[in-house]
C-alpha positions in Angstrom: 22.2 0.2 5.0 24.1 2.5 7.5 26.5 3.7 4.7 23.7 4.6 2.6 21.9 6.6 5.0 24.9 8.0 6.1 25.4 9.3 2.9 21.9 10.9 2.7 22.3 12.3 6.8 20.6 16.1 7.2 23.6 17.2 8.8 23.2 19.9 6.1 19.1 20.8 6.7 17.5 23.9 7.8 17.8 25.1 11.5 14.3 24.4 12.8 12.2 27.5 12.5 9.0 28.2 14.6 6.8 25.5 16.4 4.2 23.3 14.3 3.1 21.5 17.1 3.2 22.2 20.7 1.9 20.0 23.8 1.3 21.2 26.9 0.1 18.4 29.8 -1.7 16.9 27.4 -4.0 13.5 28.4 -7.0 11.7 26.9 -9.2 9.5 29.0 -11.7 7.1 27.7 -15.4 6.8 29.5 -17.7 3.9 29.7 -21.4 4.2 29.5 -22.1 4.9 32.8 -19.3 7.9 32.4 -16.4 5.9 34.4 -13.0 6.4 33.5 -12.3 3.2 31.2 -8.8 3.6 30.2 -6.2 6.6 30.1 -4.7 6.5 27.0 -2.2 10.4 27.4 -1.2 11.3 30.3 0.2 14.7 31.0 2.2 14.6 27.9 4.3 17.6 26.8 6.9 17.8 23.9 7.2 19.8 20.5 7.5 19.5 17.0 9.8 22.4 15.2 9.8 23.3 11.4 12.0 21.4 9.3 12.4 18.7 11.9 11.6 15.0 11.3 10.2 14.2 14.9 9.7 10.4 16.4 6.8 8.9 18.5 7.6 5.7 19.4 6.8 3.6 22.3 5.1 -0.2 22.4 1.6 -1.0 21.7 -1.1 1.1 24.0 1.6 3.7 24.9 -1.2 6.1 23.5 1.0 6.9 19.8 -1.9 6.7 18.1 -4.1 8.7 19.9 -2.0 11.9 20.1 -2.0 11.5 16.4 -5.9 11.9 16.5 -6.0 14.6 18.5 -2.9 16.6 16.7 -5.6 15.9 13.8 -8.7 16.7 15.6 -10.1 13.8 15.4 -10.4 13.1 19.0 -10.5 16.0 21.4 -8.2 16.2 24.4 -9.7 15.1 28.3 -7.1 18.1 29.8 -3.9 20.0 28.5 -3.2 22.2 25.8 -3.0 21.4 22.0 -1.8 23.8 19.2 -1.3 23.1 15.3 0.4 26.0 13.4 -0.4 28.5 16.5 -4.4 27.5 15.6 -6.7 24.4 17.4 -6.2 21.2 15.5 -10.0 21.5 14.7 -9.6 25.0 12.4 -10.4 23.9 9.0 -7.4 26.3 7.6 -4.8 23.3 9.3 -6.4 20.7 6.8 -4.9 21.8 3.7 -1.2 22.3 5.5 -1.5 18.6 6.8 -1.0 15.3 5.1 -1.7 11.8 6.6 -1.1 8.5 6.4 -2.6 5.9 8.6 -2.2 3.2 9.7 -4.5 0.8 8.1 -5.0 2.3 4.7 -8.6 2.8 3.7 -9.2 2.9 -0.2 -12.0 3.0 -2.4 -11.7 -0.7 -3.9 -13.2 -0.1 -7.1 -11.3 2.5 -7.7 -7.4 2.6 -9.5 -4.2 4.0 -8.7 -5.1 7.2 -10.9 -8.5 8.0 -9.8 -7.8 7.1 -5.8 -5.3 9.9 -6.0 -7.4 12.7 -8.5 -10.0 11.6 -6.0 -8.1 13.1 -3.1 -7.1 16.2 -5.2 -10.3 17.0 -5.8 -11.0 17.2 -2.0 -8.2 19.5 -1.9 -9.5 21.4 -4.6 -6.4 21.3 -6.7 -7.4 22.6 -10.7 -7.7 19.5 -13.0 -3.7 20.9 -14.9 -1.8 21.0 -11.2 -3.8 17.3 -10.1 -3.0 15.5 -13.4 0.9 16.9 -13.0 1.1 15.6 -9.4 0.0 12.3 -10.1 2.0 11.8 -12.6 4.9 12.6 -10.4 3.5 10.6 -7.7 2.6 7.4 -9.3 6.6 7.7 -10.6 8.1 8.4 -7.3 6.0 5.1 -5.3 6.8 3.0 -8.2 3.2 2.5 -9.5 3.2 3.7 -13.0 2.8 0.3 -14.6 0.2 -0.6 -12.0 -1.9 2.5 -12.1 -5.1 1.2 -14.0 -5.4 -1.7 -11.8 -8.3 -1.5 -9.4 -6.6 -0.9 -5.6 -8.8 -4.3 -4.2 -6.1 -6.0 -6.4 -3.1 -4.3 -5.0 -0.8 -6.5 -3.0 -0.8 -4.9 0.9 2.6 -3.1 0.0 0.9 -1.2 -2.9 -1.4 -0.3 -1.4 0.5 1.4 1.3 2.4 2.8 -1.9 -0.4 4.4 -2.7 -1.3 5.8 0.7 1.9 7.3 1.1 1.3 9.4 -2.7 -2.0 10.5 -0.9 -0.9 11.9 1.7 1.5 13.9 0.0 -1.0 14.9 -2.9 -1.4 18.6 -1.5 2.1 19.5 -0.7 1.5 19.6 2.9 3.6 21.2 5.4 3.2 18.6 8.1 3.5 15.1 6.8 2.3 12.7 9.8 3.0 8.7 8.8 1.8 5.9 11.1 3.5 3.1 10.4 4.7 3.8 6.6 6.6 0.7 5.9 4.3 -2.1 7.2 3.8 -4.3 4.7 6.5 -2.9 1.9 9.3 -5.3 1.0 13.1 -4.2 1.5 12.9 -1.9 -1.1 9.8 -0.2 -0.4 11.2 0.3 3.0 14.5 2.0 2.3 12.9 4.0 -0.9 10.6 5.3 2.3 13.3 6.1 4.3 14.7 7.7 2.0 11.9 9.8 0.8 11.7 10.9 4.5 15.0 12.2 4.5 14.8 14.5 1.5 11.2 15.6 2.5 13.2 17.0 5.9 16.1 18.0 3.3 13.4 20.0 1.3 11.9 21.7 4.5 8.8 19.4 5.2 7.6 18.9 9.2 7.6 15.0 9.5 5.9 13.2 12.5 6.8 9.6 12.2 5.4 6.9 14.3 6.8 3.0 13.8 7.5 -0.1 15.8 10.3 -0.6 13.2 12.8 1.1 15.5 15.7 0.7 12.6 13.9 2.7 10.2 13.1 5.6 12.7 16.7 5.2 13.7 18.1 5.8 9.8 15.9 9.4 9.7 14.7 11.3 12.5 16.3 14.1 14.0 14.7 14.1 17.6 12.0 11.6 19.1 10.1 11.0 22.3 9.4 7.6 23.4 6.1 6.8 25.1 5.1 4.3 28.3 1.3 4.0 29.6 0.3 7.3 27.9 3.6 9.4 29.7 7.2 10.7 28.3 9.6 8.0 29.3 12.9 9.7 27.3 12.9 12.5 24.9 15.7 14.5 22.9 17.7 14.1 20.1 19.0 10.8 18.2 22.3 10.9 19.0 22.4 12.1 22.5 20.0 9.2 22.9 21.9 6.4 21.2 25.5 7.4 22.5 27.0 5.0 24.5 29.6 6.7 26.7 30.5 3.8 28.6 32.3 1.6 25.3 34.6 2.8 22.2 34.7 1.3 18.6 38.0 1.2 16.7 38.0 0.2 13.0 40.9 -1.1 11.6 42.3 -3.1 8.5 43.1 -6.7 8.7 44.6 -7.2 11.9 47.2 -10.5 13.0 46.5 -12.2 15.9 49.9 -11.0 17.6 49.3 -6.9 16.9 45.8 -7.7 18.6 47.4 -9.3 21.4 49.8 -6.1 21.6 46.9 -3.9 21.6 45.5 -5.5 24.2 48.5 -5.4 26.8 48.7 -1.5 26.1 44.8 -1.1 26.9 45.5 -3.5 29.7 48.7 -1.9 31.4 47.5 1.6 30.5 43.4 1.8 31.6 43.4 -1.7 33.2 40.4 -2.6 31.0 40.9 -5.4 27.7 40.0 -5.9 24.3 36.1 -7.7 24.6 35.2 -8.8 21.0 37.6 -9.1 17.9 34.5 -9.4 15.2 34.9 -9.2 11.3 32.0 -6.7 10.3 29.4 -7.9 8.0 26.9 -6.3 5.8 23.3 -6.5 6.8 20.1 -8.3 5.9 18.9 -5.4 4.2 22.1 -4.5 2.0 22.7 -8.3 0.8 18.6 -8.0 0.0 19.3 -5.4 -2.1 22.5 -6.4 -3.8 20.4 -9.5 -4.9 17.1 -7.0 -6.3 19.6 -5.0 -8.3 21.7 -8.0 -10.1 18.0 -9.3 -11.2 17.0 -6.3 -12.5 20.0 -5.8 -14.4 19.5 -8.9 -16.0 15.9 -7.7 -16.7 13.8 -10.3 -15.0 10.3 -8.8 -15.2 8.1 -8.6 -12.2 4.3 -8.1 -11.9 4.4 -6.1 -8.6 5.6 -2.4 -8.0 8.6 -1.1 -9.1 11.4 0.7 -7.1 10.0 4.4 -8.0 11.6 6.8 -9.3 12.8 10.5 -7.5 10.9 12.9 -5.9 8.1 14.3 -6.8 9.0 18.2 -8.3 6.2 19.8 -6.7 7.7 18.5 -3.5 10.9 20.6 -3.8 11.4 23.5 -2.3 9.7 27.1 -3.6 12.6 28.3 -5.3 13.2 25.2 -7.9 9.8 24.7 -9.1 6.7 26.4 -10.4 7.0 29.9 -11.7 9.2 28.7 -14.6 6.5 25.9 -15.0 4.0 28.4 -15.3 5.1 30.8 -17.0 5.9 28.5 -19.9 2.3 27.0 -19.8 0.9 30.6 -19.9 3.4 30.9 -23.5 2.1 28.0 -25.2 -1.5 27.8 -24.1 -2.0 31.6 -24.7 -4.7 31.3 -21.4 -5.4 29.4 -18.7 -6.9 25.6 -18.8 -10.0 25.4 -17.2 -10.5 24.1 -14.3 -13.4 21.4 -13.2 -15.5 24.5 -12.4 -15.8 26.3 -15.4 -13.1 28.6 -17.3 -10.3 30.8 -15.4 -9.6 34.5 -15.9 -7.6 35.4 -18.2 -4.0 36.8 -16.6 -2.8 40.1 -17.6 0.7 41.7 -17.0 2.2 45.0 -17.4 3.5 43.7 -21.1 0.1 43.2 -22.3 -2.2 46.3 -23.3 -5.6 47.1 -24.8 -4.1 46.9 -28.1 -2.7 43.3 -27.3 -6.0 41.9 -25.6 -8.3 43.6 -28.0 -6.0 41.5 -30.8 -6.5 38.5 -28.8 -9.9 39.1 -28.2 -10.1 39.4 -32.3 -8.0 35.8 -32.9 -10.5 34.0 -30.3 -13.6 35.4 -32.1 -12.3 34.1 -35.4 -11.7 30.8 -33.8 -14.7 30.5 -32.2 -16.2 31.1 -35.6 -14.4 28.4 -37.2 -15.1 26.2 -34.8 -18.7 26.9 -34.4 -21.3 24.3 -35.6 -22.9 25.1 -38.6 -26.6 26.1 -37.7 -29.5 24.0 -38.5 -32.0 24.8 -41.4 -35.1 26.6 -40.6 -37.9 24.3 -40.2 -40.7 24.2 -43.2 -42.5 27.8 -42.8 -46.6 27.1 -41.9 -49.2 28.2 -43.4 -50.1 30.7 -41.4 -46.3 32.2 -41.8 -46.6 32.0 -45.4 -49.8 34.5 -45.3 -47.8 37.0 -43.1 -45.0 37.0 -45.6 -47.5 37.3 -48.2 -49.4 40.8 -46.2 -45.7 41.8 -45.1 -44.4 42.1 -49.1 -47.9 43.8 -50.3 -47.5 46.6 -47.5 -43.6 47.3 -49.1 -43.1 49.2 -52.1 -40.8 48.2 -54.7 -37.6 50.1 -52.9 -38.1 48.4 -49.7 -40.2 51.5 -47.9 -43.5 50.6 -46.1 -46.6 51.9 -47.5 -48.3 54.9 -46.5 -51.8 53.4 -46.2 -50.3 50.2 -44.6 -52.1 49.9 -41.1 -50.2 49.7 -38.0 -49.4 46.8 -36.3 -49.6 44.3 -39.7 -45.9 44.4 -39.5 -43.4 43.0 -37.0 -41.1 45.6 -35.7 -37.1 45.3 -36.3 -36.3 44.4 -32.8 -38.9 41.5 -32.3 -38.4 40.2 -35.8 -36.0 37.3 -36.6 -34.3 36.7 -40.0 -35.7 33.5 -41.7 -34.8 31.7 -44.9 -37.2 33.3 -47.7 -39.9 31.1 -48.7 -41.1 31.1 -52.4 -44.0 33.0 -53.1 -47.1 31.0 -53.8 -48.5 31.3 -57.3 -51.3 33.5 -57.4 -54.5 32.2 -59.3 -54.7 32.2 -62.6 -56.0 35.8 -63.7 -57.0 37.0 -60.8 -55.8 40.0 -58.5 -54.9 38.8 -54.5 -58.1 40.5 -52.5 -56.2 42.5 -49.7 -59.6 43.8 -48.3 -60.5 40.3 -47.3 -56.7 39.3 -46.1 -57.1 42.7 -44.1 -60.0 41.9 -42.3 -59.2 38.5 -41.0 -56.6 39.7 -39.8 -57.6 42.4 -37.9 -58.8 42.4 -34.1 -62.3 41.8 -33.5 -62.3 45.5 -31.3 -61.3 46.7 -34.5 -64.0 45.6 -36.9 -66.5 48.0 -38.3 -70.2 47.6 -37.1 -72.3 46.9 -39.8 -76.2 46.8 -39.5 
């Protein structure tokens, strides 16, 4: 396990940039009822997280870990000291969207699956329905989840589910990724497939606050750390100033007979006065023989019900300059316009390319779409009797050229603009050899103001 992470070290990251977070004699001090000081979980705790760093907390249970990690969030509010989160109070809403967290119990909707726990979360970032469905695809991928994602998360082992809390917190591309104990409950491979994903989130130029009792994993990735005792700073720097021992010296040979050892020693022992302590074969660890064994079974395709080893990392977790203009653009090519989102449809996006002849000849192909696609329109309903008598006045007041009559009176006939077009309805038969009397149709319809007094 060494040599791998070896391989993967971030000897070649960033420099750290600016300060994410900054604490300044910070302490937190829980009251009783009666307002008496019931425990002091910080006390007078100062250190500082820079960009592109992958920063430890670590210290035993009670050291106050996961407390500072509520009030970095803003969930608990400091007793004394100074608190800042990207140069702003941990409680400005703005932070939210830069921050991503896992805790360290995970709390999941039980009913829900793999697929709609994380849309769920997207949503509350108010990612557009394209940019969520892309991510989760990429997540459930990357924590190994893709055969599992339909399952409902109260039937996730306790490693999935952690699985899955880890693809939440990262759903929004945050710039500060804080993990509370990511690898309780995940097998070996979960475990070093989380250490690794640590590493190249540092690599990519994510903030990392990790927090563990697992002392090996926090040993395989972070850069600096600060370990905790009764809510104060007990040692603090970086990894390897930490863990050097200065006081003993490793040599690593081949094979070795028992008389060139015995040489070695007299040099040592005439030269410094000290002697060889421990002659030892190295072994491999635990963990490496673990995975040696995983690998051989999957070669031999032995199928398993439980999660998968994932695959890499997410895209939209790369740095700015490999993904998502080129992404875009070629969406904008094939779609022709934006998807709607959840809340209704996007602006269209102009560039300097396209002009008012272009959109006016897109405007023209969407109209004759839209008319393609539109619904034939229902039949007009059985005209009434009452419309049929109308129609009947309307036609006698036209000549035969379509003008109204002179002597037609005002008002019989609707006007143009309140009018609607309706299906024609056949004309009624008139009776047999009789004329239509208008003078009677005229005079029911007209107003009773308007009627002639007669004695």
């Amino acid at each position: 396990m060494a040599d791998a992470i070896s391989s993967t070290s971030r000897s070649d990251a960033p420099p750290p940039g600016g300060v994410v977070v900054a604490c300044q004699n910070l302490s937190k001090v829980f009251k009783d009822f009666w307002m008496r000081d019931r425990a002091r979980a910080v006390d007078g705790l100062s250190f500082e997280i820079r960009q592109h760093e992958i920063f430890g907390l670590l210290g035993p249970n009670g050291s106050g870990k996961s407390t500072t990690i509520k009030m970095i969030l803003g969930l608990l509010r400091p007793t004394k000291g100074r608190l800042v989160v990207f140069g702003k109070s941990p409680t400005d809403v703005a932070t939210k969207k830069r921050i991503g967290y896992l805790p360290e119990e995970s709390y999941l909707y039980q009913f829900l699956n793999a697929r709609e726990t994380l849309d769920y979360y997207g949503k509350l970032f108010q990612l557009d329905r394209r940019t969520r469905q892309r991510r989760i695809d990429e997540l459930l991928d990357m924590v190994g989840l893709t055969a599992a994602q339909f399952r409902p998360v109260r039937e996730y082992s306790k490693g999935m589910q952690r699985r899955i809390g880890l693809a939440q917190a990262l759903i929004n591309d945050p710039d500060l990724l804080i993990l509370d104990e990511p690898t309780t409950g995940l097998d070996p491979i979960g475990t070093r497939q989380v250490k690794d994903l640590i590493i190249e989130l540092g690599r990519r130029g994510k903030t990392v606050l990790l927090s563990s009792h697992l002392l090996a994993d926090v040993e395989d990735c972070v850069d600096r750390m600060v370990i905790l005792y009764g809510g104060r700073t007990r040692a603090e720097g970086a990894r390897d100033e930490l863990l050097m021992d200065s006081n003993h010296l490793t040599l690593q040979t081949d094979q070795l007979d028992d008389e060139t050892i015995a040489e070695i020693d007299a040099v040592i022992r005439r030269r410094t006065g000290g002697a060889v302590q421990k002659v030892a074969k190295p072994r491999q660890t635990l963990e490496s023989l673990f995975l040696d064994i995983v690998e051989s079974a999957r070669a031999e395709r032995i199928t398993t019900s439980g999660a998968t080893s994932g695959g890499a990392t997410a895209a939209f977790l790369r740095s700015d300059d490999e993904t998502g203009e080129g992404d875009a653009l070629i969406d904008r090519l094939v779609r022709g316009k934006d998807d709607p989102g959840d809340d209704g449809e996007m602006p269209r996006e102009t560039t300097p390319e396209t002009g008012p002849a272009a959109g006016a000849e897109a405007d023209e192909d969407n109209a004759v779409l839209d008319a393609l696609i539109d619904p034939v329109a229902p039949a007009d309903p059985e005209p009434t009797p009452d419309d049929q008598l109308l129609r009947m006045v309307e036609r006698m007041e036209t000549d035969a050229a379509g003008e109204p009559r002179p002597d037609a009176e005002p008002g019989l006939s609707p006007s143009p603009e309140t009018s609607k077009p309706k299906t024609q309805a056949p004309t009624p038969p008139a009776a047999s050899g009789d004329e239509v009397d208008t003078d009677l149709i005229s005079s029911l319809l007209k107003e009773p103001d308007d009627e002639d007094p007669r004695p």
